[in-house]
N, CA, C and O atoms as CSV, one atom per row, in Angstrom:
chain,resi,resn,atom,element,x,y,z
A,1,UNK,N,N,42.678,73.937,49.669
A,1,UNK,CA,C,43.429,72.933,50.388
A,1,UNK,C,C,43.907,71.889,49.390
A,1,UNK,O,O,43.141,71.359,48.585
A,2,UNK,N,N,45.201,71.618,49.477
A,2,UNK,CA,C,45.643,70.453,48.300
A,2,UNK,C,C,46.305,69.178,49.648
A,2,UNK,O,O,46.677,69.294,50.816
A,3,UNK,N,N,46.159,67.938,48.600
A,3,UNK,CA,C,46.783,66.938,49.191
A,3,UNK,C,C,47.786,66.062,48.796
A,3,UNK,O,O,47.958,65.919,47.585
A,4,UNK,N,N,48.564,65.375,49.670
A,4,UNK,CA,C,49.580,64.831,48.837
A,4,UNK,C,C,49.397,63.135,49.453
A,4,UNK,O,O,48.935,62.803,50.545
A,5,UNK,N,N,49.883,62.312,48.440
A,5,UNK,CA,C,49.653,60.820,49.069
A,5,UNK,C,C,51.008,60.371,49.223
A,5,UNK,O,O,51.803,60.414,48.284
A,6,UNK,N,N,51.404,59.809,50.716
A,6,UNK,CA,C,52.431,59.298,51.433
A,6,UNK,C,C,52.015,58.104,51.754
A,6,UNK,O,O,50.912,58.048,52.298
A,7,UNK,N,N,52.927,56.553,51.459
A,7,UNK,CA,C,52.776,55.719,52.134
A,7,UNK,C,C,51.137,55.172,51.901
A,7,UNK,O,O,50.659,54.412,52.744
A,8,UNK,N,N,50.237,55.647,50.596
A,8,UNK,CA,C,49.232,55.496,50.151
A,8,UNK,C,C,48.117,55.679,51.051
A,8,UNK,O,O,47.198,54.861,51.006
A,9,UNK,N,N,48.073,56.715,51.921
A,9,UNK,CA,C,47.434,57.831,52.522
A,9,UNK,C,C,47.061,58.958,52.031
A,9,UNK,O,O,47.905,59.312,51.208
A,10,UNK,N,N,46.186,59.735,52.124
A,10,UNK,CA,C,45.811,60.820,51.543
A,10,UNK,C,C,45.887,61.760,52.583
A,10,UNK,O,O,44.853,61.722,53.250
A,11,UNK,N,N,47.089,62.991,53.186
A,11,UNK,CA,C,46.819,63.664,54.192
A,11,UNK,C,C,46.737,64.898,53.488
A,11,UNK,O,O,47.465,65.184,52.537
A,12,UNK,N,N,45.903,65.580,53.930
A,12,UNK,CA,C,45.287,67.075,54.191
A,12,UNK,C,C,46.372,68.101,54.549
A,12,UNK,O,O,46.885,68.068,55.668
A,13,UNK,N,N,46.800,69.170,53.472
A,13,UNK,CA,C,47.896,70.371,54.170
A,13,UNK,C,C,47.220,71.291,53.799
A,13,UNK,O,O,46.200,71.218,53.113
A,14,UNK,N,N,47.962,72.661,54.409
A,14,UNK,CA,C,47.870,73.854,53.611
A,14,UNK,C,C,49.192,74.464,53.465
A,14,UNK,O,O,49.158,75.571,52.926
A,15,UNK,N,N,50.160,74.104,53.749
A,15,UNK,CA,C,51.141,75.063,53.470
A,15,UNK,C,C,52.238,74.520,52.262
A,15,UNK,O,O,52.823,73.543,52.728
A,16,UNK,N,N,52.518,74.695,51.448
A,16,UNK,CA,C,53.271,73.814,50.596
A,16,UNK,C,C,54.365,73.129,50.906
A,16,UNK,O,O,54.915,72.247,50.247
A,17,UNK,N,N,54.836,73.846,52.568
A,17,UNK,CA,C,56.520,72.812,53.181
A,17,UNK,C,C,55.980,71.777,53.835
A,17,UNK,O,O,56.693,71.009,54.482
A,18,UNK,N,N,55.135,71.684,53.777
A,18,UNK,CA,C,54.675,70.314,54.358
A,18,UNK,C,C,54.476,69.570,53.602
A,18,UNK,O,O,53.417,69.145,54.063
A,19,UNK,N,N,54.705,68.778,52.381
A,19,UNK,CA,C,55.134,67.752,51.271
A,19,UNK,C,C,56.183,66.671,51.608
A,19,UNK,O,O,56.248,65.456,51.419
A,20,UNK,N,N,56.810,67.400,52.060
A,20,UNK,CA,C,58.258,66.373,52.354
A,20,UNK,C,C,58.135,66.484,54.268
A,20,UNK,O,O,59.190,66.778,54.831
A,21,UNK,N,N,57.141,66.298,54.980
A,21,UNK,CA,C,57.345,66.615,56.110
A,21,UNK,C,C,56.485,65.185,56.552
A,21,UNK,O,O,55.347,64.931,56.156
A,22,UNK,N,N,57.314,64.308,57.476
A,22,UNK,CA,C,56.784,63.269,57.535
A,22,UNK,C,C,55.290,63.053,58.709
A,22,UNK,O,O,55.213,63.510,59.850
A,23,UNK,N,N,54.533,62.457,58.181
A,23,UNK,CA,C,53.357,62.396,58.508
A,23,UNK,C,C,52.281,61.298,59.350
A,23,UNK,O,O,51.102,61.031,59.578
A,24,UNK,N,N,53.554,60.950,59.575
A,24,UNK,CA,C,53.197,59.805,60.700
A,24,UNK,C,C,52.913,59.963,62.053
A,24,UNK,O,O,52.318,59.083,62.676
A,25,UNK,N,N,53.322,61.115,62.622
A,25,UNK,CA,C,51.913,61.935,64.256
A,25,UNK,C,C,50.924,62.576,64.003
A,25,UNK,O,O,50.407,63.270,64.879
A,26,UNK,N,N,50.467,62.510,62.871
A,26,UNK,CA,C,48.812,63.086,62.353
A,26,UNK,C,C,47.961,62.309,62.727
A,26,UNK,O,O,47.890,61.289,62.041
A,27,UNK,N,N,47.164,62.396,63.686
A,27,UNK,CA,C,45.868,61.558,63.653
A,27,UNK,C,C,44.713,61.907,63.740
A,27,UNK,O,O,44.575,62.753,64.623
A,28,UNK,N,N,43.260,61.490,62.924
A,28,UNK,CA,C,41.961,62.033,63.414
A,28,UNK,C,C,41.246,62.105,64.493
A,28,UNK,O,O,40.170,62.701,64.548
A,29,UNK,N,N,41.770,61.520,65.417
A,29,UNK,CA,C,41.705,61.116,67.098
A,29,UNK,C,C,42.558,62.229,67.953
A,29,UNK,O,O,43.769,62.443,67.890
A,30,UNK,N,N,41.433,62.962,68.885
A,30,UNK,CA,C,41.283,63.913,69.360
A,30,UNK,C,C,42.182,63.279,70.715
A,30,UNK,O,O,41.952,62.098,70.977
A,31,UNK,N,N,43.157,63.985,71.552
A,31,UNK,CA,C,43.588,63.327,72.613
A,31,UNK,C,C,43.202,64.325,73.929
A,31,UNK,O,O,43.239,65.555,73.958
A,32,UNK,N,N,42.698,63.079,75.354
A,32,UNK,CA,C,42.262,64.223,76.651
A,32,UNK,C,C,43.133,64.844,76.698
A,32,UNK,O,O,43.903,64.745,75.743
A,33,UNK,N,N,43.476,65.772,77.764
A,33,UNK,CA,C,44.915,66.427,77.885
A,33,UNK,C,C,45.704,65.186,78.903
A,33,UNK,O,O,46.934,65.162,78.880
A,34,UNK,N,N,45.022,64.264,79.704
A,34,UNK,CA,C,45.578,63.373,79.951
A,34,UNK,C,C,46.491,62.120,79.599
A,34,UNK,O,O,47.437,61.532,80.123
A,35,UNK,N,N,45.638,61.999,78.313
A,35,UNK,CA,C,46.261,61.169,77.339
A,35,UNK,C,C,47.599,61.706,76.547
A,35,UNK,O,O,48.383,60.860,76.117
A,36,UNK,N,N,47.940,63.480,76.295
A,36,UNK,CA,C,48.586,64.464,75.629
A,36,UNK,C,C,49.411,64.321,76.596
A,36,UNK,O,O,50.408,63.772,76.127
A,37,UNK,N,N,49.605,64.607,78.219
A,37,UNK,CA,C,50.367,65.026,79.131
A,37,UNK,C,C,51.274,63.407,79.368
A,37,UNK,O,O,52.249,63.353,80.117
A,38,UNK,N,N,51.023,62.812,78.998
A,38,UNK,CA,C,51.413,61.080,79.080
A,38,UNK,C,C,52.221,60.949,78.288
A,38,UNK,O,O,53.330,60.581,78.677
A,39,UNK,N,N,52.006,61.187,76.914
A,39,UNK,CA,C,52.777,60.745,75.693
A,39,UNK,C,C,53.904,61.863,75.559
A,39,UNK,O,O,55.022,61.702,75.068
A,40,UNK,N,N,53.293,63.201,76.179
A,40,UNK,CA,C,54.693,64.271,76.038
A,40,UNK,C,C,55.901,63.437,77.280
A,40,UNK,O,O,57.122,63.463,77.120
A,41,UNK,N,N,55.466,63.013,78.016
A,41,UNK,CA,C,56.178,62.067,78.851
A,41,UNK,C,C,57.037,61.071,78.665
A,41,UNK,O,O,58.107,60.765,79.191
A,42,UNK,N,N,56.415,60.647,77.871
A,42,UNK,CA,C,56.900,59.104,77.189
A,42,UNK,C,C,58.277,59.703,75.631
A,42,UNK,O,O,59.150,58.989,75.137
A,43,UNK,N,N,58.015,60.878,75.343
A,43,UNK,CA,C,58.781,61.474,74.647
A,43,UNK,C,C,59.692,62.445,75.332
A,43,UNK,O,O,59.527,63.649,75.527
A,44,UNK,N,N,60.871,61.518,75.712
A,44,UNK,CA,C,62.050,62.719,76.084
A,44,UNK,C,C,62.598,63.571,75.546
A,44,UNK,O,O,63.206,64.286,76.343
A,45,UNK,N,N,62.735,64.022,73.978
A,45,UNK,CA,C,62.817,64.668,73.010
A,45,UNK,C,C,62.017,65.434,72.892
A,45,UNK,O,O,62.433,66.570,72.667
A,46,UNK,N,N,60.646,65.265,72.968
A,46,UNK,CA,C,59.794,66.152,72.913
A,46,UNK,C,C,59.560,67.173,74.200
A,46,UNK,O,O,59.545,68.404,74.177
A,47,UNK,N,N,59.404,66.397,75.183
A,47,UNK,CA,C,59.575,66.514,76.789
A,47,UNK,C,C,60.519,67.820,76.801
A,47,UNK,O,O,60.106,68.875,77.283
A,48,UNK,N,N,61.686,67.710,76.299
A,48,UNK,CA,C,63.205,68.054,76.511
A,48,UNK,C,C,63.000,69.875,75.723
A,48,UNK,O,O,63.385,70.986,76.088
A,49,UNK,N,N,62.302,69.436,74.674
A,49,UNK,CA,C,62.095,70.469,73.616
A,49,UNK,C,C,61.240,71.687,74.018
A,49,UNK,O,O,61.585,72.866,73.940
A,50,UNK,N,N,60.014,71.179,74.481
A,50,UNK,CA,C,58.821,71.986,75.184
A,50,UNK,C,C,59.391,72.629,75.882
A,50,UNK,O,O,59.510,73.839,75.690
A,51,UNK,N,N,59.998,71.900,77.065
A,51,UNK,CA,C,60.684,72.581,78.430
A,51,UNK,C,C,62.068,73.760,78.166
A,51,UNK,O,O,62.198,74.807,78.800
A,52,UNK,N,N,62.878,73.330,77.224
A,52,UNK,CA,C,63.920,74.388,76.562
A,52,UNK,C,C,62.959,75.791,75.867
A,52,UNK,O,O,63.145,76.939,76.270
A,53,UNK,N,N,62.052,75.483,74.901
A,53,UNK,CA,C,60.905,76.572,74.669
A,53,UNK,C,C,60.678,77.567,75.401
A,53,UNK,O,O,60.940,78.719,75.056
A,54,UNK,N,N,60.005,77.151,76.837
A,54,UNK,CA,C,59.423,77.662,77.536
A,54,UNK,C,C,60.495,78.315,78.110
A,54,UNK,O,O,60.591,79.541,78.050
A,55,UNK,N,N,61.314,77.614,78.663
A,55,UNK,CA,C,62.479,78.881,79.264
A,55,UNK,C,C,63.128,79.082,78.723
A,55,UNK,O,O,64.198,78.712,79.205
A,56,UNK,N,N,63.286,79.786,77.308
A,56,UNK,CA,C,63.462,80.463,76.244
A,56,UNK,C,C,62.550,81.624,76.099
A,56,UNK,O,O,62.973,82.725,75.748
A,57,UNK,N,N,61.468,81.419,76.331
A,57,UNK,CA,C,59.996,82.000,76.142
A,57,UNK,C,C,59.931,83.437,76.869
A,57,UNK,O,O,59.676,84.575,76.476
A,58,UNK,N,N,60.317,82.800,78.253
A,58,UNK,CA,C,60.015,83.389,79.378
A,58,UNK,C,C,61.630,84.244,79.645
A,58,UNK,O,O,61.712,85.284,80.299
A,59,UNK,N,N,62.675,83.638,79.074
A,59,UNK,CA,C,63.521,84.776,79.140
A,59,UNK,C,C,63.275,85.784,78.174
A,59,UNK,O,O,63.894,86.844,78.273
A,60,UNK,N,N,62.466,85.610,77.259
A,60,UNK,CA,C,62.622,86.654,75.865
A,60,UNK,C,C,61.372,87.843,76.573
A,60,UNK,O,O,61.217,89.056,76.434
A,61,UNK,N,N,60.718,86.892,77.281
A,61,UNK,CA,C,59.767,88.028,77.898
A,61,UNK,C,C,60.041,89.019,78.711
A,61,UNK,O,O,59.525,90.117,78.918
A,62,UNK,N,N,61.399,88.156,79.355
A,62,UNK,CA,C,61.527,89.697,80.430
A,62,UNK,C,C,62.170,90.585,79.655
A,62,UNK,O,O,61.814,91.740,79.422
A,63,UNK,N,N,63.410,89.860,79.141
A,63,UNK,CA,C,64.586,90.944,77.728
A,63,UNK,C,C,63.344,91.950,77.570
A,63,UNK,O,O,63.393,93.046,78.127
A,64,UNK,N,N,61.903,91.458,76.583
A,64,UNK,CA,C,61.724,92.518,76.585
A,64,UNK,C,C,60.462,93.757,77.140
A,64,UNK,O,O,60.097,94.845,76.695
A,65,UNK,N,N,60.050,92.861,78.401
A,65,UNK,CA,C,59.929,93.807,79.689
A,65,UNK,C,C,60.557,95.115,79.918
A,65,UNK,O,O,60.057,96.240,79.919
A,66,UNK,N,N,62.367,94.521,80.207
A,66,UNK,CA,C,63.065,95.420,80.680
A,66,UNK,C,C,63.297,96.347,79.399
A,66,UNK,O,O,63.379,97.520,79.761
A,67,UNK,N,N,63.412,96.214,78.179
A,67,UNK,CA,C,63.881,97.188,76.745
A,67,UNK,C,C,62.434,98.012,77.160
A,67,UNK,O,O,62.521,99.187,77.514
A,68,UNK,N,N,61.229,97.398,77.104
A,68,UNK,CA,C,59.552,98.782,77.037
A,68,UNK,C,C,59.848,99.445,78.719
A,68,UNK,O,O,59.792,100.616,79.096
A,69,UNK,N,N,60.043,98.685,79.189
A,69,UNK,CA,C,60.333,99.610,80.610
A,69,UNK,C,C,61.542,101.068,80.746
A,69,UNK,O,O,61.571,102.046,81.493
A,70,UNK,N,N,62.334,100.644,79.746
A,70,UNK,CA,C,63.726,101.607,79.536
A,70,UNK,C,C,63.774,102.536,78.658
A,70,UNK,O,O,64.653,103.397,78.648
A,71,UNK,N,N,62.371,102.423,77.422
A,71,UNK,CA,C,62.283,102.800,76.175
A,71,UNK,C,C,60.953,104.280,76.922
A,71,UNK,O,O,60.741,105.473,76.704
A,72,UNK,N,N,60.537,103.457,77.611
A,72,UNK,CA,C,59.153,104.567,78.349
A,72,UNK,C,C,59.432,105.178,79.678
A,72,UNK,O,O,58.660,105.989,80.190
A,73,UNK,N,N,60.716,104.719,80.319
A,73,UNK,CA,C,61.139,105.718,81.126
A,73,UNK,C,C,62.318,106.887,80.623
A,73,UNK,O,O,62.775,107.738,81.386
A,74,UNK,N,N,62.816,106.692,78.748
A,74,UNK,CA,C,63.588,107.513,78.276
A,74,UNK,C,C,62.829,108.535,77.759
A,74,UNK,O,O,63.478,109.562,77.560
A,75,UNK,N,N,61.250,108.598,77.380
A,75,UNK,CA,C,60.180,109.263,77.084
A,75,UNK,C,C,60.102,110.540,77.876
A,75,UNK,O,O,59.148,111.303,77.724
């Protein structure tokens, strides 16, 4: 594990693209899911992002539902 100092912080990575990746929503403070479900709230961007994901997610699932369903009834 290597570290890099930002803003004279010492944060913890492992992947090397995370150097230049700003580091200011890292915290050692564990959040309820209550406290998590609040702040995704309070973030319409984030809010906005999750929700585009997911029904993204869930269309890619059926796409490929229907391709193993078409691929095993050409069998």
């Amino acid at each position: 594990m290597t570290t890099t100092t930002n803003n004279n912080k010492t944060h913890p990575h492992t992947h090397p693209a995370q150097t230049s990746y700003d580091h200011s929503y890292q915290s050692d403070e564990l959040l309820t899911e209550e406290e998590f479900r609040w702040q995704m709230n309070e973030d319409e961007m984030a809010n906005d992002k999750l929700t585009d994901g997911i029904r993204r997610f869930t269309n890619d699932a059926l796409i490929l539902k229907d391709l193993i369903k078409t691929r095993i009834e050409q069998q």
